[in-house]
C-alpha positions in Angstrom: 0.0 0.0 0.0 1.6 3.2 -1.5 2.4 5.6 2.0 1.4 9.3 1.4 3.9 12.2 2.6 3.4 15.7 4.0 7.1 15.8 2.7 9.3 13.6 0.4 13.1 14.5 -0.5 14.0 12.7 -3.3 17.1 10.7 -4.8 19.4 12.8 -1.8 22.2 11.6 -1.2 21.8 11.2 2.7 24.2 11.4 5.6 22.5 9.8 8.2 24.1 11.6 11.0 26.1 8.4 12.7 29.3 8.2 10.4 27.4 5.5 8.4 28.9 5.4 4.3 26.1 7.8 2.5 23.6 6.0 0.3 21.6 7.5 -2.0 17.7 7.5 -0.9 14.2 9.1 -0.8 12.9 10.4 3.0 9.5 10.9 3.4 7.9 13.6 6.4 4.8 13.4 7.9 4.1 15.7 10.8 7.4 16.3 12.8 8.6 12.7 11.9 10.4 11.0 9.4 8.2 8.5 8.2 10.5 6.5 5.4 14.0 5.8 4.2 14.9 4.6 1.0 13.2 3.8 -2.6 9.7 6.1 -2.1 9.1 5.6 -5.9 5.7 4.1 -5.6 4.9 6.9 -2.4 3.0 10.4 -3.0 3.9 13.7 -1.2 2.0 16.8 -0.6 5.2 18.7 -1.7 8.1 16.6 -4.0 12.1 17.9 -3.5 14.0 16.4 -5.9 17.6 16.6 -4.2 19.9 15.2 -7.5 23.2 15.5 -6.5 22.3 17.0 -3.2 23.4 16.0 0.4 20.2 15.1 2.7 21.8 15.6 6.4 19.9 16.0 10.1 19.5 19.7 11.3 22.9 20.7 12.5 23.2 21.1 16.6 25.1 23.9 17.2 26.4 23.1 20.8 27.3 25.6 22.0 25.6 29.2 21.5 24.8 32.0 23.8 20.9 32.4 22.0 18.7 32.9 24.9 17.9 36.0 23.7 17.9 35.1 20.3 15.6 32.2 20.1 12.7 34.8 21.8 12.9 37.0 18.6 11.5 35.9 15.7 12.8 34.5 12.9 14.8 37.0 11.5 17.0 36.8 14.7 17.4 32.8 13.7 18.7 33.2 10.4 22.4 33.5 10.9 21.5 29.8 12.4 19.1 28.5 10.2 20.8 29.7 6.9 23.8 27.5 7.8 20.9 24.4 8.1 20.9 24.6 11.9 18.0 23.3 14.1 18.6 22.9 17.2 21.0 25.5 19.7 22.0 25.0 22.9 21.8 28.0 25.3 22.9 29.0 28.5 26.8 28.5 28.0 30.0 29.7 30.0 28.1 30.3 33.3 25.5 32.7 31.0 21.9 32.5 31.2 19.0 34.5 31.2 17.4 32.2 33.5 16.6 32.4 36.6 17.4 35.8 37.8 15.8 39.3 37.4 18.1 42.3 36.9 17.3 46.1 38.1 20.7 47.2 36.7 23.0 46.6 33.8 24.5 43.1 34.2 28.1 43.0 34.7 30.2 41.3 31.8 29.9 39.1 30.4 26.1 38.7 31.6 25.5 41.7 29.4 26.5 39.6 26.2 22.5 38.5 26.7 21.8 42.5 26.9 20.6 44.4 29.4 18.8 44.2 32.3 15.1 44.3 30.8 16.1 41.4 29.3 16.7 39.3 32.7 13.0 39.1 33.2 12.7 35.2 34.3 12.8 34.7 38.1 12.3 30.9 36.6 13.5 28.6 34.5 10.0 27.8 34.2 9.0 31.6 32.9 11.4 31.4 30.3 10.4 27.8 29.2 6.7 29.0 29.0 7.6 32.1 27.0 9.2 29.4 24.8 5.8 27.4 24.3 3.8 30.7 24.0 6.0 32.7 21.1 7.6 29.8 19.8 11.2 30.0 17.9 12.0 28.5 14.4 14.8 26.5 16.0 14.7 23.9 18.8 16.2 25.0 22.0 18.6 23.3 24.2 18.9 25.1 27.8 21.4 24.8 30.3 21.4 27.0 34.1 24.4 29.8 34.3 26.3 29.7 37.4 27.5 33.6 37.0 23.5 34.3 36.9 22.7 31.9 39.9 25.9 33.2 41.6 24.8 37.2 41.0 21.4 36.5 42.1 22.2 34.4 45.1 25.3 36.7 46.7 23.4 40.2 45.6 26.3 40.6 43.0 28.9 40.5 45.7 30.8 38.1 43.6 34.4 38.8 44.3 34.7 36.1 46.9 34.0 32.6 47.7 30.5 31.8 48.5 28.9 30.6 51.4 27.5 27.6 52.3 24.0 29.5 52.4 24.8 31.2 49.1 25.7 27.9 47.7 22.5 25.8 49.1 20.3 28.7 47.2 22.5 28.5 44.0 22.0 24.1 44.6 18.0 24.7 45.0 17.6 27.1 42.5 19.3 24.8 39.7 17.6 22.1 40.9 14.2 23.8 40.6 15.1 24.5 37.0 16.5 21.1 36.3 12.5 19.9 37.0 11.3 22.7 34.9 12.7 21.5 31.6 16.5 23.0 31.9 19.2 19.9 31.0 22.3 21.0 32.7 24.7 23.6 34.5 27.3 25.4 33.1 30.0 27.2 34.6 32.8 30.2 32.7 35.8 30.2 35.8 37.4 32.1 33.6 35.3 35.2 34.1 35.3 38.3 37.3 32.1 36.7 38.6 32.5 33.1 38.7 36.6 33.4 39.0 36.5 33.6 42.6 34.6 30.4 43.0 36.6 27.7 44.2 36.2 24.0 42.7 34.1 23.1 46.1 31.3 25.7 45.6 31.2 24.4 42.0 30.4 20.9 43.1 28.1 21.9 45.9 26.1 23.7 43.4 26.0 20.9 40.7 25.3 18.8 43.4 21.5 19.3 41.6 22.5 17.2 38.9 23.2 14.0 40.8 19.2 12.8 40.8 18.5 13.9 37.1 21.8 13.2 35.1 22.3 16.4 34.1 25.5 17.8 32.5 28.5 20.0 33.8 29.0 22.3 30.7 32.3 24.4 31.3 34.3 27.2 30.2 36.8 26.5 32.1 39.2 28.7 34.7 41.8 28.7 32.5 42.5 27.7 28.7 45.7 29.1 28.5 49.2 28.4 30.7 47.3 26.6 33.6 44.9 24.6 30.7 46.2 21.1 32.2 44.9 21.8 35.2 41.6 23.1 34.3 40.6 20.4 32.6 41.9 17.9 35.6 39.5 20.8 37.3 36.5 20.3 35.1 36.8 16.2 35.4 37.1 16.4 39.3 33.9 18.4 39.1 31.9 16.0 37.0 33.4 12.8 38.9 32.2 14.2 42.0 28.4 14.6 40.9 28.8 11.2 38.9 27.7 13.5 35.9 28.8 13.7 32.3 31.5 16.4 31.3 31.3 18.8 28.0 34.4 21.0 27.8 33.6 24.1 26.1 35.2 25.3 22.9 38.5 23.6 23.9 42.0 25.6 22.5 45.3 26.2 23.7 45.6 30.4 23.9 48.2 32.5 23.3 51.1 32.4 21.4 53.1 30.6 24.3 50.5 27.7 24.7 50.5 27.5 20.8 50.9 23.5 19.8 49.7 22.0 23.5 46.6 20.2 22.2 49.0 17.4 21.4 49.1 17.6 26.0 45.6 18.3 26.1 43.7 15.7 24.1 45.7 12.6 25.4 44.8 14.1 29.2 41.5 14.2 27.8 41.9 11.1 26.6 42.5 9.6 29.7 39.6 11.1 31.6 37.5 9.5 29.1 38.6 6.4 29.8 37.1 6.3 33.6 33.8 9.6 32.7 32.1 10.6 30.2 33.6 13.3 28.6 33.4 15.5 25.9 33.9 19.3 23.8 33.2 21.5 21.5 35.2 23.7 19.2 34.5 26.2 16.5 36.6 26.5 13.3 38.6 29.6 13.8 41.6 30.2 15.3 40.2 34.1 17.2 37.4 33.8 19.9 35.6 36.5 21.0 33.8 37.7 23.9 33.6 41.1 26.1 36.6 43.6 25.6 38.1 43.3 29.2 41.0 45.8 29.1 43.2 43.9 32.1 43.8 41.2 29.8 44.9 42.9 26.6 48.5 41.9 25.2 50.8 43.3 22.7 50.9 40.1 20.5 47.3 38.9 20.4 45.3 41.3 18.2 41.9 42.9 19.1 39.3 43.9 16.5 35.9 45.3 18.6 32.8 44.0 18.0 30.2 46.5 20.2 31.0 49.5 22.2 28.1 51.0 24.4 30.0 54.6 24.6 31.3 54.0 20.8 29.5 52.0 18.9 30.9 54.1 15.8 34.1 51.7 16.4 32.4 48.7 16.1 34.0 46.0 13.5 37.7 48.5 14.1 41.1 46.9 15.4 41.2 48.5 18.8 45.4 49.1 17.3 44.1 51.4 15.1 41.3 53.5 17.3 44.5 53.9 20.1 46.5 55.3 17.1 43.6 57.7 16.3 42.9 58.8 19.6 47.5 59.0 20.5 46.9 56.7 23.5 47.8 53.3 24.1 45.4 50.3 23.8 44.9 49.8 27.4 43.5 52.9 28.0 41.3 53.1 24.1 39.8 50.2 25.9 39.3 51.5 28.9 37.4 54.4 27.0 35.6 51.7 24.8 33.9 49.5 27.9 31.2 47.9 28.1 32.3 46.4 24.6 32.9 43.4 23.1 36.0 41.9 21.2 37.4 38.8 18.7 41.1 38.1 20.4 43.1 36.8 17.7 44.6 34.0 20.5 45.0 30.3 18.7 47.1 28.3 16.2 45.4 26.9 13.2 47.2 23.4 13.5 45.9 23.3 17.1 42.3 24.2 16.3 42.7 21.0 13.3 43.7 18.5 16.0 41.4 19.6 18.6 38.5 19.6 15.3 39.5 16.1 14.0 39.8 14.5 17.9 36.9 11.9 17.5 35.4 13.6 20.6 35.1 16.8 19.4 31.2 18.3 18.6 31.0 22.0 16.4 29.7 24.7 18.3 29.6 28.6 17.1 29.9 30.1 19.9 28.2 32.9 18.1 27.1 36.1 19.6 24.6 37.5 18.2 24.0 40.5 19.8 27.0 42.1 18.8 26.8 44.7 16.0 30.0 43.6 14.0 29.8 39.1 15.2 33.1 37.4 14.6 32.4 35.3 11.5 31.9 31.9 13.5 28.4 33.2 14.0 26.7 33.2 10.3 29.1 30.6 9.1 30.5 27.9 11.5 28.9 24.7 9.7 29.1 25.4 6.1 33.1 26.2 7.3 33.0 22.7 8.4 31.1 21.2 5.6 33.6 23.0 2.7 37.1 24.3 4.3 38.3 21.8 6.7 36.2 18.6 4.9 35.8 19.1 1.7 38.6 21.4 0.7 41.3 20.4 3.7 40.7 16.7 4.2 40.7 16.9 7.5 37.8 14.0 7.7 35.0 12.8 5.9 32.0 14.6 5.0 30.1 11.5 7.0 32.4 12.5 10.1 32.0 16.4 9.8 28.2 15.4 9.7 28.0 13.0 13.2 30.6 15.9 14.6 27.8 18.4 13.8 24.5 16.1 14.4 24.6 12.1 16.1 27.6 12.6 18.1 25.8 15.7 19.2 22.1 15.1 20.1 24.0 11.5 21.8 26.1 13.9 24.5 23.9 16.0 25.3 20.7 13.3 25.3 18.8 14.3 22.5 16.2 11.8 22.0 15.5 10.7 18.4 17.6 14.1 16.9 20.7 14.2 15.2 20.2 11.0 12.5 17.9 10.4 9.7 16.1 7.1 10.4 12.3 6.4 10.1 11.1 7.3 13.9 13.4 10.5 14.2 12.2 14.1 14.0 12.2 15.7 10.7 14.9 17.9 11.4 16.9 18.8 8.0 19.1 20.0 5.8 19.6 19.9 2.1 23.0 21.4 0.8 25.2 21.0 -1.9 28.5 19.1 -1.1 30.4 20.6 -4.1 29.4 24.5 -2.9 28.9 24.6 0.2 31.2 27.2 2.2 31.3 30.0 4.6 30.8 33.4 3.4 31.0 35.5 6.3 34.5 37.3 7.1 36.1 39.1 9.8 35.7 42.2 7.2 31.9 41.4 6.1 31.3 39.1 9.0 26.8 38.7 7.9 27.0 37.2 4.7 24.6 34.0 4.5 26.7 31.1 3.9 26.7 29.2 0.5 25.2 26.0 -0.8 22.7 25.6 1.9 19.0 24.8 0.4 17.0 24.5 2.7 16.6 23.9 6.7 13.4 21.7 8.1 12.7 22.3 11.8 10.2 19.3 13.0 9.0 19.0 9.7 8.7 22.5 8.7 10.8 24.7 6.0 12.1 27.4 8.1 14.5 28.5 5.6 15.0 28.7 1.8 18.4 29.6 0.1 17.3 33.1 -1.7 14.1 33.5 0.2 15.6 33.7 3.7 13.7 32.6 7.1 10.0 31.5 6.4 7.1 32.3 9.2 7.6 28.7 10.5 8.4 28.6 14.6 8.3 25.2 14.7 11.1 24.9 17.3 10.4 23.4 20.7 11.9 22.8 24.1 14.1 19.8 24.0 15.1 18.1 27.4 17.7 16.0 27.9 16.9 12.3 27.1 13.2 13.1 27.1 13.1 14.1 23.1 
């Protein structure tokens, strides 16, 4: 009996999203499912693709983003996501979330990456869930609880010290309450003024909350440059001590001192694997970016500015060039230019190849995209995978930059049937070309939509065509860990 589709993609050449050889095959979509794999000749569809010479692949997960804000506004703010064939984002990275705390003031950085403080409007994880179900995104979201917002809330912003064991049994209750409210994990960012202070025992007290639900410990960690060794011994004491799976965020080895210690890092990695579960993420550049913070500025690691509250004239400038203009040196142009934001041009390239190729290793943007003049990772972190490093590099297989980007992914973070294309799984999708795809976006012209993505399917639905942009489709939902 001939099956009828809402959907069929035909003659794609599909990736399934496990590492699996491709194999040419129809899918068929009905509802939010996938509903057949493989010759659909004799099936009819409400709409017919025909994908010739076309790569079928699951939504990319981008695991690790910083779109709490993002995935509230629409569509439009989606599309530096979706136009790369993104479906589902994980928020609430480096110790940053917007929930659950409620701001009177500007946040201090990087909080203020979200924006400011009418934006901190969630005094629950459960208020920001429900805004989620009410004014839905066109992406699925991913949420983990912040640390720096449980740790402002719960000391009244006193953050420059240890906290208390009251202070940390509020931070523990508060996480927990989100846990049960649909959030999937805790993440910390050590490195930053106002979770720096918190020593490694206040960071298990307060992840503590994950024990009972299996939640992950998501971390920037305290250091990712001289001391790296020891922050990642750091992060896996942390997640042994909760008996809770580790995710390392955007691993690297920074500055020009620390260049080539990956080949230190992974095998220490490595090694923790082999007794916890353990992973990371990494994006494909060799700059990050974050807030400007002038303290931490040096003479051979570059700084272009990305947002500037006082000057936002300066935005996408090398912060070189604005001292020059204003005769004063960098420290102090900074100083002038706070709050701001910044790319720090900080890694090797042969590092950030290992690190990318290390079969642990997921793709996350780290995108912010808030900031007026993004680093590029934001509008074209998966197409750069897809075309420079697979395609173009040979760094692996296209079936490997596809499980980095989708199986592997939705499996570490407990993504119930996401991340593969197999009858059963939601529909999320993306058709792209394998012999055009590539990232567009530069450090110059940092926007541009990538190339050689089609078209993106969030739980069934086309939320975005290559030349017609982000349709009206929010078909995203909340996605909790190992509960689909």
């Amino acid at each position: 009996m001939a099956l009828r589709c809402d959907l069929i993609i035909r003659n794609a050449t599909v990736f399934d999203g496990l590492g699996n050889p491709r194999v040419t095959a129809d899918v068929g979509v009905t509802g939010d499912r996938i509903v057949a794999v493989g010759d659909l000749g004799s099936h009819e569809a409400d709409r017919d693709v025909d994908a010739d010479g076309l790569a079928l692949a699951p939504g990319f997960i981008d695991a690790h983003t910083h779109d709490d804000r993002a995935v509230l506004c629409g569509p439009e703010c989606m599309l530096c996501k979706m136009s790369q064939g993104v479906t589902t984002v994980v928020v609430g990275n480096c110790g940053i979330s917007l929930s659950p705390v409620r701001m009177k003031s500007r946040p201090v950085p990087p909080l203020d990456l979200l924006g400011d403080e009418s934006w901190f409007a969630y005094d629950s994880f459960g208020e920001y869930a429900d805004r989620l179900k009410r004014d839905p995104s066109p992406v699925n979201t991913y949420a983990l609880i912040g640390h720096m917002s449980l740790r402002v809330e719960a000391m009244n912003g006193d953050t420059q010290r240890a906290a208390s064991d009251k202070e940390a049994a509020h931070m523990q209750a508060r996480l927990r309450q989100a846990l049960a409210e649909g959030a999937s994990g805790f993440s910390t960012g050590l490195y930053y003024p106002p979770n720096m202070m918190a020593p490694t025992d206040e960071v298990i007290a307060v992840a503590e909350a994950l024990r009972a639900t299996g939640g992950l410990y998501v971390t920037h960690m305290r250091d990712e440059a001289n001391d790296v060794l020891l922050s990642i011994e750091e992060a896996l004491k942390i997640g042994k001590s909760v008996d809770v799976p580790v995710v390392i965020s955007h691993h690297k080895c920074a500055m020009p001192e620390n260049f080539g210690r990956s080949v230190e890092t992974l095998p220490l990695i490595d090694r923790g694997a082999a007794g916890q579960k353990v992973d990371f993420d990494i994006y494909p550049y060799a700059a990050g970016s974050t807030v400007l913070m002038p303290h931490r500025l040096r003479k051979d690691v570059a700084v272009q500015i990305t947002w500037s509250v006082p000057h936002p004239e300066y935005a996408g400038r090398m912060l070189a060039d604005i001292a020059m203009e204003w005769q004063i040196d960098p420290k102090e142009a900074a100083e002038r230019l706070v709050p701001a934001g910044a790319i720090y041009f900080q890694m090797d390239e042969p590092d950030v190849q290992r690190i990318m190729a290390h079969r642990l290793a997921m793709i996350g943007s780290d995108g912010l995209p808030h900031d007026s003049y993004p680093h590029p990772r934001l509008w074209g972190t998966f197409p750069r995978v897809l075309g420079h490093y697979a395609r173009d590099l040979k760094l692996f297989s296209l079936e490997e930059a596809v499980r980095k980007m989708t199986g592997h992914t939705a499996s570490v973070f407990g993504m119930v049937d996401r991340g593969v294309i197999r009858e059963g799984a939601y529909a999320d999708l993306v058709l792209f070309n394998p012999d055009t795809v590539r990232d567009a976006s530069t450090y110059d012209a940092p926007t541009k939509v990538a190339e050689g993505i089609v078209e993106t399917w969030v739980n069934g639905q086309s939320a975005y065509v290559f030349g017609e942009g982000a349709t009206e489709a929010r078909a995203g939902r909340l996605v909790t860990r190992n509960q689909g």
